[in-house]
C-alpha positions, 0 to 999 in steps of 0.5 A: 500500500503506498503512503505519503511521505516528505523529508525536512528538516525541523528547526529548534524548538524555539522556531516551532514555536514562534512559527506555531503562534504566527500560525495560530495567529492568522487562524485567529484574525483570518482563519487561514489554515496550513497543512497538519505539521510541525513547522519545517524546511522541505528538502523533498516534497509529498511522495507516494512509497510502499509502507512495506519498503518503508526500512529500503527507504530509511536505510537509504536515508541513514546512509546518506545523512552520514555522509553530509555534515549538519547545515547552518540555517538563516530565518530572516522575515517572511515571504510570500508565493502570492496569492496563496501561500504566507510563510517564513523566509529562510536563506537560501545558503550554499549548504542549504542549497547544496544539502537539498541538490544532493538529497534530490540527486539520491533519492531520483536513484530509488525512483522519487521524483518530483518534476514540479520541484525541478521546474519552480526550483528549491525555495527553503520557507516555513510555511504559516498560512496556505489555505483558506486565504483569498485575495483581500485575506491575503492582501491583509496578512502580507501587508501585516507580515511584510512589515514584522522583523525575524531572525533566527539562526541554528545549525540543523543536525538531522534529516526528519522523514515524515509520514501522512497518517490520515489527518496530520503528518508525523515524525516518522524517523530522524537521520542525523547528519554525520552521524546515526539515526534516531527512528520513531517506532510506529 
């Protein structure tokens, strides 16, 4: 049976947080919503894999964050993709950009591809608004959000592999970068 999986990174508690209360703000003022997940970085968007070969796929990610160091990360204001999507900007730096490129590059080698990432390119972002947003909400939101200051930075030291388990996505394994995983047991 095929179940949907992405891959991310999920920043420092302090991050989650601050994303959660944007999100739960604009829920409030707007009633916009965003997908049921911790707040995150997508290197690899929603794919289908087999859940029974679900150990092919987590031993081919532990082998992969070992051989890649943990990446710096910048938060610095937020974004848009108008008119539809809010969110919180995060630097496109090299080793960002580097890490992503060659998780893709792995991951085309087990058959996920994803050929609307390779046209529209890799725009690091945690996202706090993307449904329920029409024109004039999303014309408020921005301009409020536009004008507000954020920075954050921490050095990300693990690959997350998500899994959709009906109504929401959950941890399903950690890959630390450099080192060993951590895996959640389901």
């Amino acid at each position: 049976m095929s179940t949907r999986f992405f891959i991310a990174l999920i920043p420092p508690q302090a991050v989650q947080d601050y994303a959660d209360r944007t999100i739960q703000e604009l829920t409030d003022r707007f009633q916009t919503r965003t997908a049921k997940a911790p707040p995150h970085v997508t290197l690899q968007p929603p794919f289908l894999w087999e859940f029974e070969q679900v150990f092919e796929l987590e031993n081919r990610l532990r082998q992969f964050a070992q051989t890649r160091s943990p990446v710096p990360v910048t938060i610095s204001g937020f974004g848009a993709f108008a008119p539809r999507v809010l969110y919180v900007n995060v630097l496109k730096t090299p080793e960002l950009l580097a890490l992503q490129a060659v998780l893709i590059q792995d991951l085309e080698q087990i058959g996920i591809r994803d050929p609307k990432n390779k046209q529209r390119g890799f725009s690091p972002h945690l996202t706090v608004a993307s449904r329920n947003i029409n024109k004039p909400i999303f014309k408020a939101a921005w301009a409020e959000l536009q004008a507000r200051s954020v920075e954050f930075e921490f050095v990300s030291n693990r690959l997350i592999l998500l899994i959709h388990e009906g109504q929401r996505w959950q941890v399903r394994s950690e890959f630390e970068l450099g080192g060993q995983p951590d895996t959640k047991d389901s």
